[in-house]
Structures are given as C-alpha cells and as structure tokens.
C-alpha positions as CSV (number, residue, x, y, z in Angstrom):
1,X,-8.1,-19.5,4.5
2,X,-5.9,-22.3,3.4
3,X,-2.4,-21.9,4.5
4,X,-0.7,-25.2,3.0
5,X,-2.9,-26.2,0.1
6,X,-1.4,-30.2,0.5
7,X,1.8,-31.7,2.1
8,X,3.1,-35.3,1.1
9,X,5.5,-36.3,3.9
10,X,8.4,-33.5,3.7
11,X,7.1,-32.2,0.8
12,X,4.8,-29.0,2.1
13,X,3.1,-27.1,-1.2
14,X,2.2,-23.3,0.3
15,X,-1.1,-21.6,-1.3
16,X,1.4,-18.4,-0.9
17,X,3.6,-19.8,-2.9
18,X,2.0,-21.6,-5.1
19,X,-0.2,-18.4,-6.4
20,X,3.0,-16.0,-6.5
21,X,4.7,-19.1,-9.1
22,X,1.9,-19.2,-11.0
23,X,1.2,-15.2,-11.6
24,X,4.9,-14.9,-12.1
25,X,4.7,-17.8,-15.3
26,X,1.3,-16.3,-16.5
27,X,2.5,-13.0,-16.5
28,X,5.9,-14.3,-18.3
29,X,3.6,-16.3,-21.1
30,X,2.2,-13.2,-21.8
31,X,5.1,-10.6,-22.0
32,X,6.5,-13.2,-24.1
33,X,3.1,-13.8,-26.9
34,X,2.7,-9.7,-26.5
35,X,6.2,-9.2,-27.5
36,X,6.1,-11.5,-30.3
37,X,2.7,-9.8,-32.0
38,X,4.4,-6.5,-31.5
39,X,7.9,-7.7,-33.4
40,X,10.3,-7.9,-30.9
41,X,11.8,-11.2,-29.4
42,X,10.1,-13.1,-27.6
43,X,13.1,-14.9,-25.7
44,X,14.6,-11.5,-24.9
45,X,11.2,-10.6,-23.6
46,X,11.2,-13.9,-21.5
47,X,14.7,-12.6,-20.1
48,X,13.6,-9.5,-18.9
49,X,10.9,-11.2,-17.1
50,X,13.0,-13.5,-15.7
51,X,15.2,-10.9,-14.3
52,X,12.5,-8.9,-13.3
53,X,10.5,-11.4,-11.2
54,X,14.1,-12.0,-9.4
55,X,14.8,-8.4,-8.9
56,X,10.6,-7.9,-7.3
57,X,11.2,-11.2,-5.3
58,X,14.3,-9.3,-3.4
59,X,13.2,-5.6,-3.5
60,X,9.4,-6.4,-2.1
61,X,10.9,-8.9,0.5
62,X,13.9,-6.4,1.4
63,X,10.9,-3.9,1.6
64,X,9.3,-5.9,3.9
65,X,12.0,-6.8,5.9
66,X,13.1,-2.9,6.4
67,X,9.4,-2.2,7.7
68,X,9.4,-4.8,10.1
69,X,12.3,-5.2,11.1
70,X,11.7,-6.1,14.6
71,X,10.3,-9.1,14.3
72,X,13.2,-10.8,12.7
73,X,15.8,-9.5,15.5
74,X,15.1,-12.8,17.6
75,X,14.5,-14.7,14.0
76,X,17.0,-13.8,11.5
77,X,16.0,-16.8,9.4
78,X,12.5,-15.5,9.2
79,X,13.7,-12.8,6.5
80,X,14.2,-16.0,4.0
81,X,11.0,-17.5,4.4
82,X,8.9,-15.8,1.8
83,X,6.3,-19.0,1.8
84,X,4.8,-17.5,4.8
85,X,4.1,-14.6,3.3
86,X,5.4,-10.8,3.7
87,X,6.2,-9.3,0.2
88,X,5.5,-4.9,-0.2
89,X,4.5,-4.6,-3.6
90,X,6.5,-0.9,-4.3
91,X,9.7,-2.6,-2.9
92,X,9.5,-4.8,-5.7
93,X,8.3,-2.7,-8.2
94,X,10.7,0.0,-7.2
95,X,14.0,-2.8,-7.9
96,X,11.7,-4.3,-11.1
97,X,11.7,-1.1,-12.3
98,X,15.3,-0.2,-12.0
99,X,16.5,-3.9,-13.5
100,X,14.5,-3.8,-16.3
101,X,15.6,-0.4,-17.2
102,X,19.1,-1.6,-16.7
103,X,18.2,-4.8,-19.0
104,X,16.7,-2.3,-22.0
105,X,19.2,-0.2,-22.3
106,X,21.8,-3.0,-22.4
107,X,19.9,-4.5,-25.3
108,X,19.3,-1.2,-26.6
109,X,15.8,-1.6,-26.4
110,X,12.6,1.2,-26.1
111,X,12.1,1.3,-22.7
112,X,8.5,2.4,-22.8
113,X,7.4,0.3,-25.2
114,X,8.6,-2.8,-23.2
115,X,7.3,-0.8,-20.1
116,X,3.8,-0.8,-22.4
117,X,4.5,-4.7,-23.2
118,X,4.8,-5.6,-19.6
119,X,2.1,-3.8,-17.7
120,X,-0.7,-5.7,-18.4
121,X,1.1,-8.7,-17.5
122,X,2.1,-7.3,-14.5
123,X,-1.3,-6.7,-13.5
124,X,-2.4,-10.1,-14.2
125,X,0.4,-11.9,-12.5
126,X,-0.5,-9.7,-9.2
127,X,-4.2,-10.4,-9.5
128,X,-3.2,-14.4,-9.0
129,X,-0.4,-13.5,-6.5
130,X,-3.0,-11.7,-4.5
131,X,-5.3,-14.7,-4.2
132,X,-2.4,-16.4,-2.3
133,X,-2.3,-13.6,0.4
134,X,-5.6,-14.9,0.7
135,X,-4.6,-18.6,1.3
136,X,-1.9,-17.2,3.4
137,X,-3.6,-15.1,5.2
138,X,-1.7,-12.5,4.6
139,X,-2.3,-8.6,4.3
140,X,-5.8,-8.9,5.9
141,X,-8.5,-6.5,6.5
142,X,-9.6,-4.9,9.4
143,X,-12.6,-6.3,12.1
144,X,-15.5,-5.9,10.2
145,X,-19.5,-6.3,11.2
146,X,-20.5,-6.2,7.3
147,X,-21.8,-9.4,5.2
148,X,-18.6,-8.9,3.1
149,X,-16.4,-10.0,6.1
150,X,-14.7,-13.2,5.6
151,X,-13.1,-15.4,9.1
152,X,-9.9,-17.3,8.8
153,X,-10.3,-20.5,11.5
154,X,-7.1,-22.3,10.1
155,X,-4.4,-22.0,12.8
156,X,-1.2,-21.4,10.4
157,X,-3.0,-18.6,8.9
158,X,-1.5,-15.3,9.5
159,X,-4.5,-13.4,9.9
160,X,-6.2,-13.1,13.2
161,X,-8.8,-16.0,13.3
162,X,-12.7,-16.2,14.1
163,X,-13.2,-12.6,13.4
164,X,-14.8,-11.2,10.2
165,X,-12.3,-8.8,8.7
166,X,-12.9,-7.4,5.3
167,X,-11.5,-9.3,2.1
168,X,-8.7,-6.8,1.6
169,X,-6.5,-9.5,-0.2
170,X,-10.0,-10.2,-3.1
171,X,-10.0,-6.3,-3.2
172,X,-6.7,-6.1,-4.4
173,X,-6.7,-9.0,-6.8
174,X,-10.0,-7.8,-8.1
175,X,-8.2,-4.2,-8.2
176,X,-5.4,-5.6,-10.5
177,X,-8.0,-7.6,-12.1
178,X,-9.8,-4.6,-13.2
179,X,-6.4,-2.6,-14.3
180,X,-5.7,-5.4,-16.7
181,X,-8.7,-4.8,-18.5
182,X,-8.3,-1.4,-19.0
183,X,-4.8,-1.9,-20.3
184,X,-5.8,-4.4,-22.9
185,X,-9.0,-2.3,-23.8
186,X,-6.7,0.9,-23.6
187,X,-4.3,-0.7,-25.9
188,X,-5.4,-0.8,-29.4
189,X,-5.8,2.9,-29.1
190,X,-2.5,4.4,-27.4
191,X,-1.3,6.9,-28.7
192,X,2.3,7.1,-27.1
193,X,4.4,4.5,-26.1
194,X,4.2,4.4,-22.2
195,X,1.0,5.3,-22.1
196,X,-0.2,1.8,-20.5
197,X,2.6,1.5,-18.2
198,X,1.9,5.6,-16.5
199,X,-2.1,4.5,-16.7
200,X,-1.1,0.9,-14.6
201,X,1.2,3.0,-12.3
202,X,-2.1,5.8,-11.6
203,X,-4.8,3.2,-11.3
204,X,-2.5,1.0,-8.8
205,X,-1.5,3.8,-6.8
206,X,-5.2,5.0,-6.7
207,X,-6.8,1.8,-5.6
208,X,-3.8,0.4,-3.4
209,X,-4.5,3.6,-1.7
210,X,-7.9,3.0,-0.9
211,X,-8.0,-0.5,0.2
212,X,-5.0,-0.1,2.2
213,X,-8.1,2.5,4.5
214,X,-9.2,-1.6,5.3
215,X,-5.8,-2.6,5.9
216,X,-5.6,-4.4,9.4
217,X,-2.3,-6.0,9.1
218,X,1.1,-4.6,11.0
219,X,2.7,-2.7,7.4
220,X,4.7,0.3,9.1
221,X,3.0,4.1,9.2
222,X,4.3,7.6,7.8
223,X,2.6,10.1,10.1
224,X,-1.3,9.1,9.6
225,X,-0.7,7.3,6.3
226,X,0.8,3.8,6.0
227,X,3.5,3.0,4.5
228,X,1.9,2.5,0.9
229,X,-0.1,5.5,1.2
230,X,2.5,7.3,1.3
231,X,4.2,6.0,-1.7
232,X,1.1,6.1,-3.9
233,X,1.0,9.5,-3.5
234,X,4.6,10.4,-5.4
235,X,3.7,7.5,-7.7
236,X,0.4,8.8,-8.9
237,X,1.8,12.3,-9.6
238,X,5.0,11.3,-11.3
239,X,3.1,9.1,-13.4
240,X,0.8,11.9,-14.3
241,X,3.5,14.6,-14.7
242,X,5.0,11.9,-17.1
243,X,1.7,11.2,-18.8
244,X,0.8,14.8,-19.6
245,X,4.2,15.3,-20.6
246,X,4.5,12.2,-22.9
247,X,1.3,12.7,-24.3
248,X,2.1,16.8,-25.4
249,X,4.9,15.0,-27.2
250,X,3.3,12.5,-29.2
251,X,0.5,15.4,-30.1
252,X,3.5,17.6,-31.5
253,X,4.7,14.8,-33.3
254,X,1.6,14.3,-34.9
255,X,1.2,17.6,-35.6
C-alpha cells in the first residue's frame, strides 16, 4: 500500500517500521500502567519489555531468515534489513518467551502473573505491527475475485501488484485486535494466574491458523501445512493441556 510513508533527503521513514516502533511502545505503556495497578514495579515491568521486544526482534527475524534462506545466499546483507519486512511471529515469540522467563526468575518474579500482565499488550502491539505488513506489503493474501480483495500498485511494495489478493495482513491485525478484547474482558474474572496468557496463546494459534489458508506469500511448508500451521498446532494443545491443568489447580485450591 504505502511502502515508505515519507523521505526527507537521506532520511527514509518505513510504514514497516514505523508501525512495528509504535506497537512495541504501546504495548510497553501498557505492561508498564498494568503492572503498576496490579502492585508490582512498573520500571521492572518496562525492563522486561525492553528485553523482550529485543529478544522477538532477533528470534522472528532469525525465524525468518532460517525459512528463507535462499534468498539471502546472493544477499547476505538482506538478513539485516528488517524495514523491508520479513519477521515470523513464533520465532519471536518462541525467544520472547524464553528471555522473559529468564528475566522473572532472575528477579524472582511470578512468571504467570507477568505472563498474565503482558499478553494483552502483546496483542495490542501486534494489532499495530500488523498494519505495517500492510504498508509494506508484506505477508499478503492470495489472488482473490471477492469485493474484500485489496491491489497494491506501489512498486517498492512486496506484494505482487495490480491483483486483488485478500487483506491477510487487516485479518490478522483485526485477529489480535479481537484477542485483546477478550483478555481485558476475561480479566477481571480469572481465576488462575496464567489464565490470559494460555487463552492469548489458543486464540492466536487458532486464528493464525486460519488466515494463514489465505496466505499467498513465500513462508516455507511442512508437508501440506505451512510453516505456522504447523506450529499452531503444538501451541494450541500445550496451552490447553496447561490451561486444564492450571485451572484443576486453582479449583483444589479453592476447595
């Protein structure tokens, strides 16, 4: 759609780029204020997001990188250039998730209630990200003869131009959108801490998995599935498994 939002003579601002900075400050705002309300520090919460958005940054380009690899043989340089797009989401949130487990337990912190504290935010922060894979062009949708289909016709965009393709990148934002609200609906009534982060981790891989069925982009396969399908799948039932197990807990406590 809109590749480089404005350029003033060297100085090139990326919509990519732009859109990933400002999910990952939203979503730090927030962890912070959440962590505050809920009693814990809100510059140790601001530190964990700060090494988590680092550790996503590396771990989703890495991902990426891995995946297609073959493009960068002739371009090694290419890997760095995350403006142009090319993050995997469970790369990142695979090396999130080990850092900030790292970071908790050095600070002797509950890991799932920080896991709790962060998910909304996370979900946020990739709702605006997304809207820069739309700028980009990035992660597009397959050819498409329905009314929904939208056509890129700028010539940096990544996406194959003058041909509708579905909106892939506005399902996902709107996806993460919709997980946010959940999670701060859901929240007032958990009843075990966790409980936001496991329902995040389900409802992701749930709808990641059906939009990536209108996936048109290059993202590597595993047998008929892509790549992210085939992660979704573990995902979803570990976070079950953990859910139903979690849950039983808290109800014996209770008891």
């Amino acid at each position: 759609m809109l590749p480089v939002l404005f350029q003033i003579g060297p100085i090139t601002i990326y919509t990519y780029g732009l859109m990933a900075a400002t999910g990952f400050i939203v979503a730090s705002m927030l962890l912070s204020r959440r962590a505050k309300i809920e009693g814990e520090d809100p510059q140790l919460a601001l530190d964990l997001a700060f090494y988590l958005i680092v550790a996503a940054l590396i771990g989703s380009r890495l991902f990426y990188v891995i995946i297609e690899y073959r493009q960068y043989l002739h371009d090694p340089l290419g890997m760095f250039k995350i403006w142009k797009g090319g993050l995997v989401f469970y790369g990142g949130f695979i090396a999130a998730a080990l850092t900030g487990f790292w970071f908790v337990k050095k600070h002797n912190l509950n890991p799932w209630k920080f896991a709790d504290l962060a998910a909304p935010s996370i979900a946020l922060g990739h709702a605006l990200g997304r809207v820069g894979c739309l700028g980009a062009g990035c992660c597009y949708g397959k050819a498409t003869d329905s009314p929904i289909g939208i056509v890129f016709t700028d010539p940096k965009s990544l996406a194959p131009l003058h041909i509708p393709l579905y909106p892939t990148q506005i399902f996902s934002s709107l996806n993460e959108l919709f997980i946010f609200i959940v999670l701060i609906t859901v929240r007032p009534r958990k009843k075990f801490h966790g409980q936001l982060f496991l329902l995040w981790m389900m409802l992701y891989a749930v709808g990641r998995f059906i939009i990536e069925i209108y996936r048109g982009d290059p993202r590597g396969q595993i047998g008929a599935l892509s790549t992210s399908q085939a992660v979704a799948i573990p995902v979803f039932l570990i976070a079950g498994g953990l859910m139903i197990r979690l849950l039983r807990k808290a109800s014996a406590s209770n008891a």
